[in-house]
C-alpha positions as CSV (number, residue, x, y, z in Angstrom):
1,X,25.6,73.1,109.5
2,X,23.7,73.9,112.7
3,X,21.6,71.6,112.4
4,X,24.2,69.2,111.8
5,X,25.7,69.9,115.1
6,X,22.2,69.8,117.2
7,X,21.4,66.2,115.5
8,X,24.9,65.1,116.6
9,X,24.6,66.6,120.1
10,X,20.9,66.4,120.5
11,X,21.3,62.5,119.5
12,X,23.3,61.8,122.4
13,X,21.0,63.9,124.9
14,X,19.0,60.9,123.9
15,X,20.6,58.6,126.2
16,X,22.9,61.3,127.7
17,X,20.5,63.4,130.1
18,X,22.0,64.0,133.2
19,X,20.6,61.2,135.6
20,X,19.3,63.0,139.0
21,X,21.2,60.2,140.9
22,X,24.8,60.8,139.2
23,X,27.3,63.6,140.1
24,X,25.2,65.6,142.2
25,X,21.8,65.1,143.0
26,X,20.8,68.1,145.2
27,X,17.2,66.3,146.1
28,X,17.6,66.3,150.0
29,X,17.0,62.5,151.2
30,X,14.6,61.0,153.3
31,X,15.8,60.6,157.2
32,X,16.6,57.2,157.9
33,X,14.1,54.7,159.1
34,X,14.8,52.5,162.2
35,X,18.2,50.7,161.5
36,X,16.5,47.5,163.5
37,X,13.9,47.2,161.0
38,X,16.3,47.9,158.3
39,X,19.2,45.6,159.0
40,X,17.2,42.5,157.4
41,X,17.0,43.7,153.9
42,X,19.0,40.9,152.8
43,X,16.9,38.2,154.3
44,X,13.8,40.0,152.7
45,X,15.8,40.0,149.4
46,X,16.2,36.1,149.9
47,X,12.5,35.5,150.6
48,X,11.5,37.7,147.8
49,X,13.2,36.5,145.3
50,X,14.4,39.4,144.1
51,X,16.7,42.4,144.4
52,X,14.8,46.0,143.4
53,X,17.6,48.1,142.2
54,X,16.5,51.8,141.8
55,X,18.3,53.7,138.8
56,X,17.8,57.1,136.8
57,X,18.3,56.1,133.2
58,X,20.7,59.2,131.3
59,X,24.3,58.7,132.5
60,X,25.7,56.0,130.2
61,X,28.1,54.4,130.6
62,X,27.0,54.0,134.0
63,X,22.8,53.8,133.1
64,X,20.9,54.8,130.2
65,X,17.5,53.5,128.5
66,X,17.7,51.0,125.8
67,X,15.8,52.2,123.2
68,X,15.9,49.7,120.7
69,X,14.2,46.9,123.7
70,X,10.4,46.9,123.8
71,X,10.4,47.3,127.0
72,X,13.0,50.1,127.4
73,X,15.2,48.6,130.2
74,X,17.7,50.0,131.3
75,X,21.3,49.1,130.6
76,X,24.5,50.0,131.6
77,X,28.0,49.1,133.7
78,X,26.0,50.0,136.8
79,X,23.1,47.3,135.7
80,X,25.9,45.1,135.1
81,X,27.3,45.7,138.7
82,X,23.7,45.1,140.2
83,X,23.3,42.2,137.6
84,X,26.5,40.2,140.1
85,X,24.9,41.7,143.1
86,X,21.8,39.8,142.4
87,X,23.8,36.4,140.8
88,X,25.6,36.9,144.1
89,X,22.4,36.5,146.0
90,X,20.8,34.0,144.2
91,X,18.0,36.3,143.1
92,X,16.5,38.1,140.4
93,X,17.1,41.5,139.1
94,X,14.3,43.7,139.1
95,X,14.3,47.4,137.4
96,X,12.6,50.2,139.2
97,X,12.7,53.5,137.5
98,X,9.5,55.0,138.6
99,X,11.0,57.7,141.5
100,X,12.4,61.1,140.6
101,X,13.9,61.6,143.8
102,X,16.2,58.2,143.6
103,X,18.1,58.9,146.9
104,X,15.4,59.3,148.9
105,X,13.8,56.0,147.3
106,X,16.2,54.2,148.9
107,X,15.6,55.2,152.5
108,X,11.7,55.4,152.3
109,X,12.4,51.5,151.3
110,X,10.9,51.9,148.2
111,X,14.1,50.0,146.5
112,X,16.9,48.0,147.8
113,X,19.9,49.6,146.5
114,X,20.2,52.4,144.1
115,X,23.2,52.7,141.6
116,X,23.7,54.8,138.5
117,X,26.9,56.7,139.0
118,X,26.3,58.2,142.7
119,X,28.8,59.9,144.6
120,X,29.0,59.1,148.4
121,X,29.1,62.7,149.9
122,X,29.6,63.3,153.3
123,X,25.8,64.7,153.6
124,X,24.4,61.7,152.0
125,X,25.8,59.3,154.3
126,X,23.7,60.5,157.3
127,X,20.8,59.0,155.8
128,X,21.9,56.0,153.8
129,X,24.7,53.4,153.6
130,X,26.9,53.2,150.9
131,X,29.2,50.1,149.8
132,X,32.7,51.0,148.7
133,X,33.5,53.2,146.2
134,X,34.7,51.9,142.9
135,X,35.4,53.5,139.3
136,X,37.4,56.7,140.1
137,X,37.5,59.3,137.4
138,X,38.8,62.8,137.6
139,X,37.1,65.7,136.4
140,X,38.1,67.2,133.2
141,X,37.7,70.2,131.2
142,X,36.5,69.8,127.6
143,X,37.1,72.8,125.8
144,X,37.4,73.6,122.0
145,X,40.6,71.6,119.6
146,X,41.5,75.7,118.9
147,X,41.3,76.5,122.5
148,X,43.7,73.7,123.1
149,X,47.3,75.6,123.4
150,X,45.7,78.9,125.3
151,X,44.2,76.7,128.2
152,X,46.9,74.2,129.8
153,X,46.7,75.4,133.9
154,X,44.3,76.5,136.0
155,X,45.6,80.2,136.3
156,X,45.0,79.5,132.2
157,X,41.1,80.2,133.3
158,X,41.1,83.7,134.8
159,X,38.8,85.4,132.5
160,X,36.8,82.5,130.7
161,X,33.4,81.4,131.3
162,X,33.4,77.8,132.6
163,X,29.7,75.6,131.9
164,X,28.8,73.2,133.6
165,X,25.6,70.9,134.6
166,X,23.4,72.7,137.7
167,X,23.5,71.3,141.3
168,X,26.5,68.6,140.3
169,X,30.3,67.8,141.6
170,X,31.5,69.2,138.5
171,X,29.5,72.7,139.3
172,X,30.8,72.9,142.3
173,X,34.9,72.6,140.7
174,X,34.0,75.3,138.5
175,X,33.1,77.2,141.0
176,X,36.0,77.0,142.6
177,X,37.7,77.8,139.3
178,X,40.0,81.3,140.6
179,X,39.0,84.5,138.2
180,X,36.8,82.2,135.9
181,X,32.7,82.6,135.7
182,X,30.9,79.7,136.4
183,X,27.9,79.1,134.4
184,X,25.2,76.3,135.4
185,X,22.8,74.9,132.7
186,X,20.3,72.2,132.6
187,X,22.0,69.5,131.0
188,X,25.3,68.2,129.2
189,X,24.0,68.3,125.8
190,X,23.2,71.9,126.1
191,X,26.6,72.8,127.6
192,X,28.1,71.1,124.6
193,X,26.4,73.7,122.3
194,X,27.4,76.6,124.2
195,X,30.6,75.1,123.8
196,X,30.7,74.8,120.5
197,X,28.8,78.1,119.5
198,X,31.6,79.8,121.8
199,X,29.4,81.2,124.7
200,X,31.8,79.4,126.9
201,X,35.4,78.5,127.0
202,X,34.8,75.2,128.8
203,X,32.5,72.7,129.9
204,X,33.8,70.5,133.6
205,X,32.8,67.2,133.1
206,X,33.6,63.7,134.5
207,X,36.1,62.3,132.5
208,X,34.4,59.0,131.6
209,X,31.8,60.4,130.6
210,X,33.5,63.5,128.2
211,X,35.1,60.6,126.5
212,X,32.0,60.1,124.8
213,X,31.4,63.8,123.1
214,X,35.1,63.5,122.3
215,X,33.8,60.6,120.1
216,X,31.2,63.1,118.9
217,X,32.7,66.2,118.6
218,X,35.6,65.6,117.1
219,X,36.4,69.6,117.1
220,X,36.4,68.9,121.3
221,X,39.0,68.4,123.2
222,X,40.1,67.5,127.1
223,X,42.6,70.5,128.6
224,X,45.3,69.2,130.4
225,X,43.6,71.9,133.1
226,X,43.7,70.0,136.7
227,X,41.2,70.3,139.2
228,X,42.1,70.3,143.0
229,X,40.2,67.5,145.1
230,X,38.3,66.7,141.6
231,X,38.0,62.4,141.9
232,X,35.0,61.0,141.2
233,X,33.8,57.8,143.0
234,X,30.6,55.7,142.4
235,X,28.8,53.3,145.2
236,X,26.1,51.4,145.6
237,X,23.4,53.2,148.4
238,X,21.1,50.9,150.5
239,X,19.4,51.4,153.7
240,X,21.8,52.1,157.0
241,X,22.1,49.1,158.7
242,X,22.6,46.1,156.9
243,X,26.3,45.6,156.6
244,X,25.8,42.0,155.9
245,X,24.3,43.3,152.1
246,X,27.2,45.8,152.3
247,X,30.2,43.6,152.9
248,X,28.5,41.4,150.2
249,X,28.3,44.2,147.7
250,X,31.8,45.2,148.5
251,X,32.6,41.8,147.6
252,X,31.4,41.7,144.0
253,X,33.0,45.4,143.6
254,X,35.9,43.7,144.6
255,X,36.0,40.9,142.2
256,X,34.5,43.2,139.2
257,X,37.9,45.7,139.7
258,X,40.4,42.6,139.7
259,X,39.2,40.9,136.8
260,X,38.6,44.2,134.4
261,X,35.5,43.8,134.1
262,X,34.5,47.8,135.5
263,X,36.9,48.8,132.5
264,X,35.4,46.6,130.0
265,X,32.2,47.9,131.4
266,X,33.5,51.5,130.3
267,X,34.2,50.5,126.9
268,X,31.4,48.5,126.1
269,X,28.4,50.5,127.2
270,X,30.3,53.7,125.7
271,X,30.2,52.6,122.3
272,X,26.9,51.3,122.8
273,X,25.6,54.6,123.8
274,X,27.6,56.6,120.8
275,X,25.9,53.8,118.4
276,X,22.7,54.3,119.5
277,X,22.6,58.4,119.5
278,X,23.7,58.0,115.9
Protein backbone atom coordinates (compact mmCIF):
# COMPACT_ATOMS: atom_id res chain seq x y z
CA UNK A 1 0.00 0.00 0.00
CA UNK A 2 2.96 2.37 0.44
CA UNK A 3 4.22 1.92 -2.31
CA UNK A 4 1.11 2.47 -3.97
CA UNK A 5 0.85 5.85 -2.58
CA UNK A 6 4.74 6.91 -3.47
CA UNK A 7 4.10 5.72 -7.26
CA UNK A 8 0.84 7.85 -7.26
CA UNK A 9 2.67 10.89 -5.64
CA UNK A 10 6.12 10.28 -6.83
CA UNK A 11 4.46 10.11 -10.53
CA UNK A 12 3.32 13.47 -10.34
CA UNK A 13 6.74 14.90 -8.78
CA UNK A 14 7.56 13.87 -12.29
CA UNK A 15 6.23 16.84 -13.93
CA UNK A 16 5.23 18.48 -10.48
CA UNK A 17 8.64 19.73 -9.00
CA UNK A 18 8.41 23.02 -7.77
CA UNK A 19 9.73 25.31 -10.58
CA UNK A 20 12.48 27.90 -8.95
CA UNK A 21 10.63 30.72 -10.94
CA UNK A 22 6.87 29.93 -9.46
CA UNK A 23 5.55 31.02 -6.02
CA UNK A 24 8.69 32.16 -4.51
CA UNK A 25 11.85 32.09 -5.94
CA UNK A 26 14.23 33.35 -3.14
CA UNK A 27 17.37 33.57 -5.81
CA UNK A 28 18.23 37.33 -5.39
CA UNK A 29 18.14 38.93 -9.10
CA UNK A 30 20.67 40.54 -11.02
CA UNK A 31 20.72 44.62 -10.69
CA UNK A 32 19.27 46.06 -13.71
CA UNK A 33 21.36 46.96 -16.67
CA UNK A 34 21.20 50.33 -18.29
CA UNK A 35 17.41 50.99 -19.13
CA UNK A 36 18.78 52.93 -22.50
CA UNK A 37 20.33 49.91 -23.72
CA UNK A 38 17.44 47.88 -22.58
CA UNK A 39 14.44 49.66 -23.98
CA UNK A 40 15.03 48.20 -27.63
CA UNK A 41 14.42 44.57 -26.81
CA UNK A 42 11.53 44.57 -28.94
CA UNK A 43 13.33 45.83 -32.08
CA UNK A 44 16.08 43.21 -31.30
CA UNK A 45 13.27 40.58 -31.07
CA UNK A 46 12.12 41.86 -34.66
CA UNK A 47 15.48 41.56 -36.19
CA UNK A 48 16.14 38.26 -34.61
CA UNK A 49 13.49 36.63 -35.47
CA UNK A 50 12.78 35.31 -32.53
CA UNK A 51 11.40 35.73 -28.96
CA UNK A 52 13.78 33.65 -26.12
CA UNK A 53 11.37 32.93 -23.43
CA UNK A 54 13.16 31.62 -20.24
CA UNK A 55 11.01 28.94 -18.17
CA UNK A 56 11.75 26.38 -15.19
CA UNK A 57 9.85 23.29 -16.33
CA UNK A 58 7.81 21.60 -12.86
CA UNK A 59 4.82 23.79 -12.17
CA UNK A 60 2.10 22.49 -14.56
CA UNK A 61 -0.34 23.74 -15.43
CA UNK A 62 1.65 26.72 -15.79
CA UNK A 63 5.18 24.84 -17.24
CA UNK A 64 6.22 21.36 -17.08
CA UNK A 65 8.54 19.05 -19.41
CA UNK A 66 6.89 16.93 -21.95
CA UNK A 67 8.15 13.72 -21.57
CA UNK A 68 6.63 11.86 -24.18
CA UNK A 69 8.48 14.62 -27.05
CA UNK A 70 11.98 13.73 -28.10
CA UNK A 71 13.09 16.69 -27.46
CA UNK A 72 11.47 17.35 -24.01
CA UNK A 73 10.01 20.83 -24.62
CA UNK A 74 8.38 22.35 -22.52
CA UNK A 75 4.60 22.81 -22.38
CA UNK A 76 2.16 24.45 -20.53
CA UNK A 77 -0.58 27.58 -20.26
CA UNK A 78 2.46 29.83 -19.65
CA UNK A 79 4.05 28.45 -23.20
CA UNK A 80 0.77 29.03 -24.56
CA UNK A 81 0.71 32.69 -23.28
CA UNK A 82 4.41 33.19 -24.69
CA UNK A 83 3.26 31.15 -27.83
CA UNK A 84 0.57 34.67 -28.63
CA UNK A 85 3.31 36.91 -27.40
CA UNK A 86 5.52 35.65 -30.18
CA UNK A 87 2.37 35.27 -32.91
CA UNK A 88 1.84 38.79 -31.70
CA UNK A 89 5.28 39.77 -32.85
CA UNK A 90 5.54 37.98 -35.78
CA UNK A 91 8.35 35.89 -34.51
CA UNK A 92 9.39 32.52 -33.43
CA UNK A 93 9.20 30.96 -30.11
CA UNK A 94 12.36 29.77 -28.85
CA UNK A 95 12.69 27.66 -25.41
CA UNK A 96 15.53 28.41 -23.03
CA UNK A 97 15.73 26.29 -20.01
CA UNK A 98 19.36 26.15 -19.39
CA UNK A 99 19.56 28.91 -16.14
CA UNK A 100 18.80 27.84 -12.60
CA UNK A 101 18.52 31.23 -11.39
CA UNK A 102 15.53 32.23 -14.05
CA UNK A 103 14.96 35.76 -12.60
CA UNK A 104 18.14 36.80 -12.78
CA UNK A 105 18.30 35.40 -16.50
CA UNK A 106 16.15 37.91 -17.37
CA UNK A 107 18.09 41.01 -16.30
CA UNK A 108 21.70 39.73 -17.28
CA UNK A 109 19.79 39.60 -20.82
CA UNK A 110 20.27 36.16 -21.18
CA UNK A 111 16.30 35.72 -22.24
CA UNK A 112 13.71 38.07 -23.25
CA UNK A 113 10.91 37.40 -20.95
CA UNK A 114 10.53 34.72 -18.43
CA UNK A 115 7.19 33.16 -17.48
CA UNK A 116 6.24 30.05 -15.60
CA UNK A 117 3.89 31.00 -12.86
CA UNK A 118 6.01 34.15 -11.23
CA UNK A 119 4.66 36.37 -8.78
CA UNK A 120 5.48 40.09 -9.20
CA UNK A 121 6.70 40.96 -5.54
CA UNK A 122 7.50 44.28 -4.56
CA UNK A 123 11.35 43.25 -4.26
CA UNK A 124 11.44 41.88 -7.65
CA UNK A 125 10.24 44.83 -9.33
CA UNK A 126 13.46 46.89 -8.59
CA UNK A 127 15.28 44.93 -10.96
CA UNK A 128 12.86 43.83 -13.69
CA UNK A 129 9.63 44.77 -15.37
CA UNK A 130 6.68 42.86 -15.15
CA UNK A 131 3.48 42.95 -17.54
CA UNK A 132 0.19 42.78 -15.82
CA UNK A 133 -0.81 40.21 -13.71
CA UNK A 134 -3.25 37.62 -14.93
CA UNK A 135 -4.59 34.17 -13.50
CA UNK A 136 -5.39 34.97 -9.82
CA UNK A 137 -5.73 32.00 -7.51
CA UNK A 138 -6.00 31.94 -3.79
CA UNK A 139 -4.06 29.93 -1.58
CA UNK A 140 -5.62 26.90 -0.15
CA UNK A 141 -5.15 24.39 2.47
CA UNK A 142 -5.27 20.72 1.44
CA UNK A 143 -5.59 18.65 4.32
CA UNK A 144 -6.85 15.00 4.80
CA UNK A 145 -11.04 13.94 3.68
CA UNK A 146 -11.03 12.84 7.78
CA UNK A 147 -9.53 16.12 8.73
CA UNK A 148 -12.33 17.75 6.85
CA UNK A 149 -15.04 18.78 9.70
CA UNK A 150 -12.13 19.56 12.56
CA UNK A 151 -10.43 22.22 10.23
CA UNK A 152 -13.01 24.87 8.76
CA UNK A 153 -11.27 28.51 10.22
CA UNK A 154 -8.14 29.75 10.70
CA UNK A 155 -8.36 29.70 14.69
CA UNK A 156 -9.24 25.78 13.44
CA UNK A 157 -5.18 25.66 13.14
CA UNK A 158 -3.87 26.50 16.63
CA UNK A 159 -2.04 23.41 17.42
CA UNK A 160 -1.39 21.66 13.89
CA UNK A 161 1.63 21.41 11.98
CA UNK A 162 1.17 23.25 8.65
CA UNK A 163 3.74 22.01 5.39
CA UNK A 164 4.54 23.70 2.98
CA UNK A 165 7.26 24.20 -0.03
CA UNK A 166 10.69 26.22 1.39
CA UNK A 167 11.28 29.92 0.31
CA UNK A 168 7.56 30.19 -1.44
CA UNK A 169 4.32 32.63 -1.07
CA UNK A 170 2.57 29.82 0.34
CA UNK A 171 5.51 29.36 3.23
CA UNK A 172 5.30 32.51 4.05
CA UNK A 173 0.99 32.19 4.72
CA UNK A 174 1.77 29.45 6.93
CA UNK A 175 3.84 31.31 8.71
CA UNK A 176 1.62 33.57 9.47
CA UNK A 177 -0.77 30.82 10.44
CA UNK A 178 -1.61 32.10 14.46
CA UNK A 179 -0.68 29.00 17.06
CA UNK A 180 0.07 26.58 14.03
CA UNK A 181 3.90 25.25 13.32
CA UNK A 182 5.05 25.88 10.09
CA UNK A 183 7.10 23.28 8.45
CA UNK A 184 9.15 23.94 5.15
CA UNK A 185 10.19 20.91 2.83
CA UNK A 186 11.85 20.61 -0.40
CA UNK A 187 9.08 19.98 -2.69
CA UNK A 188 5.15 19.41 -3.10
CA UNK A 189 5.33 15.85 -3.68
CA UNK A 190 7.07 15.31 -0.41
CA UNK A 191 4.59 17.50 1.51
CA UNK A 192 1.86 15.32 0.09
CA UNK A 193 3.44 12.30 1.90
CA UNK A 194 3.73 13.84 5.03
CA UNK A 195 0.38 14.66 4.46
CA UNK A 196 -0.82 11.59 3.92
CA UNK A 197 1.36 9.60 6.53
CA UNK A 198 -0.03 12.20 9.08
CA UNK A 199 3.21 14.18 10.09
CA UNK A 200 1.23 17.17 9.26
CA UNK A 201 -2.29 18.36 9.40
CA UNK A 202 -1.96 20.52 6.24
CA UNK A 203 -0.14 21.30 3.26
CA UNK A 204 -0.72 25.54 1.86
CA UNK A 205 -0.82 25.33 -1.66
CA UNK A 206 -1.95 27.48 -4.65
CA UNK A 207 -5.17 26.51 -5.40
CA UNK A 208 -4.74 25.72 -9.11
CA UNK A 209 -2.24 23.82 -8.59
CA UNK A 210 -3.82 21.53 -5.41
CA UNK A 211 -6.52 20.76 -7.85
CA UNK A 212 -4.31 18.42 -9.32
CA UNK A 213 -3.43 16.02 -6.08
CA UNK A 214 -7.14 16.36 -5.42
CA UNK A 215 -7.31 14.42 -8.74
CA UNK A 216 -4.66 12.14 -7.23
CA UNK A 217 -5.36 11.67 -3.82
CA UNK A 218 -8.71 11.18 -3.73
CA UNK A 219 -8.44 10.73 0.38
CA UNK A 220 -7.26 14.87 0.03
CA UNK A 221 -9.23 17.46 0.43
CA UNK A 222 -9.27 21.59 0.24
CA UNK A 223 -10.30 23.24 3.92
CA UNK A 224 -12.61 25.87 3.61
CA UNK A 225 -9.53 27.48 5.87
CA UNK A 226 -9.01 31.23 4.41
CA UNK A 227 -5.87 32.92 4.25
CA UNK A 228 -5.48 36.72 4.78
CA UNK A 229 -3.79 38.69 1.72
CA UNK A 230 -3.33 34.95 0.14
CA UNK A 231 -3.96 35.84 -4.00
CA UNK A 232 -1.77 34.64 -6.24
CA UNK A 233 -0.91 36.50 -9.52
CA UNK A 234 1.31 35.48 -12.49
CA UNK A 235 3.24 38.00 -14.97
CA UNK A 236 5.38 37.98 -17.59
CA UNK A 237 9.19 39.55 -16.42
CA UNK A 238 11.32 41.28 -19.03
CA UNK A 239 13.99 43.78 -18.80
CA UNK A 240 13.01 47.42 -17.15
CA UNK A 241 12.50 49.67 -19.78
CA UNK A 242 10.81 48.59 -22.62
CA UNK A 243 7.13 49.35 -22.16
CA UNK A 244 6.54 49.13 -25.78
CA UNK A 245 7.01 44.94 -25.28
CA UNK A 246 5.11 45.51 -22.06
CA UNK A 247 1.95 47.31 -23.22
CA UNK A 248 2.11 44.60 -26.03
CA UNK A 249 2.24 41.78 -23.68
CA UNK A 250 -0.49 43.23 -21.64
CA UNK A 251 -2.39 43.18 -24.76
CA UNK A 252 -2.34 39.44 -25.47
CA UNK A 253 -3.07 38.98 -21.56
CA UNK A 254 -5.79 40.93 -22.21
CA UNK A 255 -7.32 39.21 -25.13
CA UNK A 256 -6.29 35.51 -23.53
CA UNK A 257 -8.67 36.50 -20.19
CA UNK A 258 -11.72 37.69 -22.44
CA UNK A 259 -11.94 34.89 -24.70
CA UNK A 260 -11.32 31.98 -21.81
CA UNK A 261 -8.63 30.88 -23.17
CA UNK A 262 -6.33 31.25 -19.48
CA UNK A 263 -9.18 28.95 -18.12
CA UNK A 264 -9.19 26.48 -20.86
CA UNK A 265 -5.44 26.69 -20.41
CA UNK A 266 -6.09 25.50 -16.70
CA UNK A 267 -8.08 22.61 -17.70
CA UNK A 268 -6.20 21.38 -20.46
CA UNK A 269 -2.61 21.28 -19.30
CA UNK A 270 -4.08 19.89 -15.82
CA UNK A 271 -5.28 16.78 -17.26
CA UNK A 272 -2.37 16.52 -19.36
CA UNK A 273 -0.11 16.64 -16.46
CA UNK A 274 -2.41 13.99 -14.29
CA UNK A 275 -2.20 11.72 -17.65
CA UNK A 276 1.20 11.84 -17.98
CA UNK A 277 2.22 11.07 -14.08
CA UNK A 278 0.10 8.06 -14.43
Amino acid sequence: MKHAVRSAILGLAAVCALAISGCGDSSRTAAPQNAQAQGNLIQKIKEKGKIVVGTSSGYPPYVFVDAASGEKKVIGLDIELAQQIANKLGVKLVQDMGFSALLSSVTANKVDIAVGGIFPTAEREKAMAFSKSYLPTEQKLLIRKDDAAKYKTAADLKGAVIGAEKSTTQEAAAQKVDGAKSVGLTSVPDAVLELKHGKLNGIVLEGIVARQYLIFNPDLVLADVTFPDAKKLSAVALQKGNDDLVKLINDVIDENTKNGNFEKWVDEYSKVAVEKAK
